[in-house]
C-alpha atoms as one frame of an Amber mdcrd trajectory, in Angstrom:
protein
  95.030  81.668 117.061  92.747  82.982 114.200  91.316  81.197 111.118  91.580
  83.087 107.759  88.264  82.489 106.230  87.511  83.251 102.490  83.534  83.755
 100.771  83.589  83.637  97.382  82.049  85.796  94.796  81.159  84.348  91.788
  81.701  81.340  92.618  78.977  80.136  94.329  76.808  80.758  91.137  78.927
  77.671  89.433  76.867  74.322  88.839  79.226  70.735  88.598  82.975  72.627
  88.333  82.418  74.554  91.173  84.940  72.384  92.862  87.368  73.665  89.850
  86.956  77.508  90.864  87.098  76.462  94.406  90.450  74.770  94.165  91.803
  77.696  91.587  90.954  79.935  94.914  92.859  78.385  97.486  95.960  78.016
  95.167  95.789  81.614  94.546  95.235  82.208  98.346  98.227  80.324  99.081
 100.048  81.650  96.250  99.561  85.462  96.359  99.493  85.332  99.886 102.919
  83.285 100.576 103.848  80.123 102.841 105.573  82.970 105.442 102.005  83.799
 106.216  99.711  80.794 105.382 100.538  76.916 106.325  97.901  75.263 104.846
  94.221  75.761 102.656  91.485  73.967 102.364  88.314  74.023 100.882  85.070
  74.032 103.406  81.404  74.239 102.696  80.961  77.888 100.717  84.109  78.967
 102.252  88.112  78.537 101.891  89.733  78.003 105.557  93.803  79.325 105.578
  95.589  77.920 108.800  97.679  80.696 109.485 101.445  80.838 110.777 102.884
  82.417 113.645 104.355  85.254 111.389 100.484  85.216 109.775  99.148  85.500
 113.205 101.452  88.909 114.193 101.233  90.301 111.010  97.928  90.293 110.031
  97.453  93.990 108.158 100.661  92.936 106.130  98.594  89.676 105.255  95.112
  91.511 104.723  97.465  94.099 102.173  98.045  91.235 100.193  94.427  89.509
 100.335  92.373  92.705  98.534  94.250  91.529  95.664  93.132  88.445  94.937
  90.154  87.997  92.146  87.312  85.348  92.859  87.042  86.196  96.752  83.712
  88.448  97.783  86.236  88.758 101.235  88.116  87.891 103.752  88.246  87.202
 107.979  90.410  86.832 110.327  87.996  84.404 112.944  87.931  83.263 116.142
  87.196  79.816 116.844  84.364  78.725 119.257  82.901  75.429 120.335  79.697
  75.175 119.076  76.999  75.777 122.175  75.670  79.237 122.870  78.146  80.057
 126.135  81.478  79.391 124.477  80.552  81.540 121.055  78.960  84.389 123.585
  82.339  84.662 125.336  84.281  84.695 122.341  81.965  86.942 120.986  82.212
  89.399 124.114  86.170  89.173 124.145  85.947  90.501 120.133  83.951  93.005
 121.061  85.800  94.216 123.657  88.832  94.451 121.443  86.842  96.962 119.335
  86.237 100.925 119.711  82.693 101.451 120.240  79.433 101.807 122.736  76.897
  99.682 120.887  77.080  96.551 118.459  74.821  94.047 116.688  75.232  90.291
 116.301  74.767  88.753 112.607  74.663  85.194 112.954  74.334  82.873 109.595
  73.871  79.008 110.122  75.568  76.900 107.578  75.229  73.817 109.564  71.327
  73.764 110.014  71.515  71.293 112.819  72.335  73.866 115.389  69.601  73.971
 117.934  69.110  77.340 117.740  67.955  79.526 115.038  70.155  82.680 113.795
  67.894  85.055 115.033  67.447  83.087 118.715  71.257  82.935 118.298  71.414
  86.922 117.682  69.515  87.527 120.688  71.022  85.191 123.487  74.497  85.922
 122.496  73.833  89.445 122.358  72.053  89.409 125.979  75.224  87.828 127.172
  77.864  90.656 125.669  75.265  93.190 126.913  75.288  92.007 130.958  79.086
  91.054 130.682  80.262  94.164 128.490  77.629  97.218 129.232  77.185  97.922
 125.549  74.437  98.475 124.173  72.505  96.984 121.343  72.329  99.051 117.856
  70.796  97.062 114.700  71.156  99.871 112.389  74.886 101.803 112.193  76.185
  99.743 115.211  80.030 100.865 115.611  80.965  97.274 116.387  79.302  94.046
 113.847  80.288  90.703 115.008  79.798  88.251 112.610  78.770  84.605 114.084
  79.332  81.538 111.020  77.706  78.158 112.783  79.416  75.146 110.621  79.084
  71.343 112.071  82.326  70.980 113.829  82.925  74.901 115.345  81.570  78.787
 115.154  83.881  81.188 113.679  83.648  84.996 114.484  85.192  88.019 112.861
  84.216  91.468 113.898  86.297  92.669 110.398  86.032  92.096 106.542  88.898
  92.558 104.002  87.039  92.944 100.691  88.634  90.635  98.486  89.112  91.549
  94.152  85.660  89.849  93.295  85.009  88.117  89.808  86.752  84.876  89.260
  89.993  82.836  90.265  93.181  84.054  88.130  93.072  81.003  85.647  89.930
  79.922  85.727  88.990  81.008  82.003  92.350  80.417  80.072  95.059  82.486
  79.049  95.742  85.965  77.379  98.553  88.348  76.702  98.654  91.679  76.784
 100.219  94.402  75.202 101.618  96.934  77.616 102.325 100.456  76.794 103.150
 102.851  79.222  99.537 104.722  79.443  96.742 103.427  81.759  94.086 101.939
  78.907  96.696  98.044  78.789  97.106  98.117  82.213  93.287  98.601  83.014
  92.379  96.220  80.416  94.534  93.147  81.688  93.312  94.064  85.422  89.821
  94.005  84.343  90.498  90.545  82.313  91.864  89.010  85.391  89.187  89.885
  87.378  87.179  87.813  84.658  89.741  84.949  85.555  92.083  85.397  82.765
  95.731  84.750  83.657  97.912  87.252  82.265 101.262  87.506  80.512 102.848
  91.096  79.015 104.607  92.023  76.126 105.855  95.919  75.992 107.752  96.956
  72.725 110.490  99.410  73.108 112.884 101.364  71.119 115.436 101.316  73.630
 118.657 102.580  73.540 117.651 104.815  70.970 114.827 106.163  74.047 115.424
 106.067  77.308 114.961 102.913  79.291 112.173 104.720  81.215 109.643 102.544
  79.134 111.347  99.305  80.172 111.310 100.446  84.089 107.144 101.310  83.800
 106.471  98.372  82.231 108.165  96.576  84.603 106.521  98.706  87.705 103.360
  97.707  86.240 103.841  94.231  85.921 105.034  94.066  89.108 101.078  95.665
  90.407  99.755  93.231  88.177 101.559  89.977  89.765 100.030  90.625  93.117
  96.585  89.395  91.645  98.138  85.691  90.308 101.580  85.318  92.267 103.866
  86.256  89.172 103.230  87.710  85.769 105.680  86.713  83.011 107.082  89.954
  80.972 108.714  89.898  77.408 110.691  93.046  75.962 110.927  93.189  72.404
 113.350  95.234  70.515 111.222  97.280  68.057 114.001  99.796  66.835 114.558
  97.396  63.555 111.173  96.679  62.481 110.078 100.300  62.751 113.069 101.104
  60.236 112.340  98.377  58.103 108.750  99.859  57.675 110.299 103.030  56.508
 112.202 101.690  54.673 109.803  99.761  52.722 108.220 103.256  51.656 105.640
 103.432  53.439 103.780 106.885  53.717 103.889 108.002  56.916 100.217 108.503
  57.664 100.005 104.827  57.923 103.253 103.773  59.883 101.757 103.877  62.917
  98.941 101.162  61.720 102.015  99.201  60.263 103.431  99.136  63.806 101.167
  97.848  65.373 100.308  95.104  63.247 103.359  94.628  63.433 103.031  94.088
  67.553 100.408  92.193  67.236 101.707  89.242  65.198 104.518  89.667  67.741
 102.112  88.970  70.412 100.272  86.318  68.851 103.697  84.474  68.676 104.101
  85.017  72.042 100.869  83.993  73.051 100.831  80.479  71.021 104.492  80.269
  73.078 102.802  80.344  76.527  99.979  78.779  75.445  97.688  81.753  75.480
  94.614  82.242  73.090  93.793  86.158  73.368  95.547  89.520  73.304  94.562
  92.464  75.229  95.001  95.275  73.957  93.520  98.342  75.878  92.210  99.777
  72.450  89.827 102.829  73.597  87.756 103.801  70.404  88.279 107.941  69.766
  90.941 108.377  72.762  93.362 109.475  69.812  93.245 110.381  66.475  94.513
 106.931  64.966  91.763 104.912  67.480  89.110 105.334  64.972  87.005 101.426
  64.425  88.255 101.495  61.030  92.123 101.541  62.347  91.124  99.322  65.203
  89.972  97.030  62.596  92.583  97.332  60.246  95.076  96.492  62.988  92.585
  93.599  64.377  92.802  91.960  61.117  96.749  91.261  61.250  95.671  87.986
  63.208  93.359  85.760  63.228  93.334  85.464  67.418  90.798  87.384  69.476
């Protein structure tokens, strides 16, 4: 039975609230990655360990699908376990490699528990003289088709010979709240991944005219929430009506050259509302300066300046 192990990114960098990141991590692990496939988390020295379940164990490439998703992980293994002396991690070491396509391979051992007797380079080398008379393959430092990772902790070795890169950045949460407003190009979207990957845990809010337009809007916005949720478990979406307000601003008298500025300061004290509502204390955006005509600073500005939140 494998081990899902889990190296942070960021992370490590923290000083006294590490712990806060760490624990952020494994809730998102266990979160985004589901109870079906994970029975249990906990937090290890530098490292997450997931127990997996039986369903986890058989359907590991569904699990690692899931796992590139998730923001404040550097990556991911799926490890074997070995007992910690230099003949039990060699066989499990040789049995990985077998598993494997390839002639020649290299050993990368890393020692977090420093009381191993053995160094990781005098590790390297006896484990990899063992696969070498039991396996015929030959060493290869440099390119080697086959890299099996050796991790020496106090109680066991773990051993992967495969890494899932994880989202990098920080744990979904770990900075506060923010809501974005989605449109149906790729500049909201992009922005609210890129915030999440800064820890930010996202909400939506896509305006719509519907059923005056077609619900197409609704159904994208809805698509793109759902790509968004695989990053923090579930992503809450508001739609909000917009076919009144935009008549009421024509109505007003308002020259058309600035209706579209009206709009969206209209949608952003919209957003602002929602935000206070889920306890949020930014909007996103996805302004691009000179993409369009109308995203000039001095309309970015102007629409900036119909709240007071960042």
């Amino acid at each position: 039975m494998r081990v899902l192990i889990c190296h942070y990114h960021e992370i490590a960098l923290k000083g006294r609230n590490r712990g806060k990141f760490e624990r952020l991590l494994a809730e998102r692990l266990l979160q985004v990655a589901g109870n079906e496939y994970i029975r249990s988390v906990k937090r290890a020295r530098g490292m997450i360990l997931a127990e997996l379940t039986p369903r986890g164990e058989r359907h590991r490439d569904a699990l690692a699908r899931r796992l590139q998703y998730i923001y404040g992980a550097a990556y991911f293994a799926f490890a074997a376990r070995a007992k910690l002396n230099i003949v039990a991690i060699a066989r499990v070491a040789a049995s990985l490699i077998a598993a494997e396509e390839g002639t020649t391979f290299r050993i990368t051992a890393r020692r977090a528990f420093k009381k191993f007797p053995y160094s990781s380079q005098e590790i390297n080398e006896k484990v990899g003289a063992r696969v070498v008379r039991k396996l015929g393959k030959k060493v290869q430092l440099t390119n080697p088709d086959i890299e099996c990772n050796i991790e020496i902790h106090e109680k066991e070795a773990l051993l992967y010979t495969a890494k899932i890169r994880g989202g990098g950045g920080l744990p979904v949460g770990s900075t506060g709240k923010g809501v974005v407003l989605l449109s149906g190009g790729i500049d909201s979207p992009v922005a609210a991944a890129r915030m999440m990957r800064r820890g930010m845990e996202i909400s939506a809010v896509h305006f719509h005219a519907v059923p005056h337009t077609s619900p197409a809007s609704v159904e994208k916005a809805r698509a793109i929430c759902d790509i968004l949720a695989r990053a923090q478990g579930r992503l809450h979406l508001f739609l909000v009506p917009f076919v009144a307000i935009q008549r009421a601003i024509i109505a007003s008298g308002a020259k058309e050259k600035f209706r579209v500025l009206l709009y969206r300061r209209m949608m952003l004290r919209i957003a602002s509302a929602v935000a206070h509502r889920v306890g949020a204390s930014a909007l996103i955006t996805g302004e691009n300066l000179g993409q369009v005509a109308s995203q000039t600073l001095e309309n970015i500005t102007v629409i900036a300046n119909a709240v007071t939140m960042p």
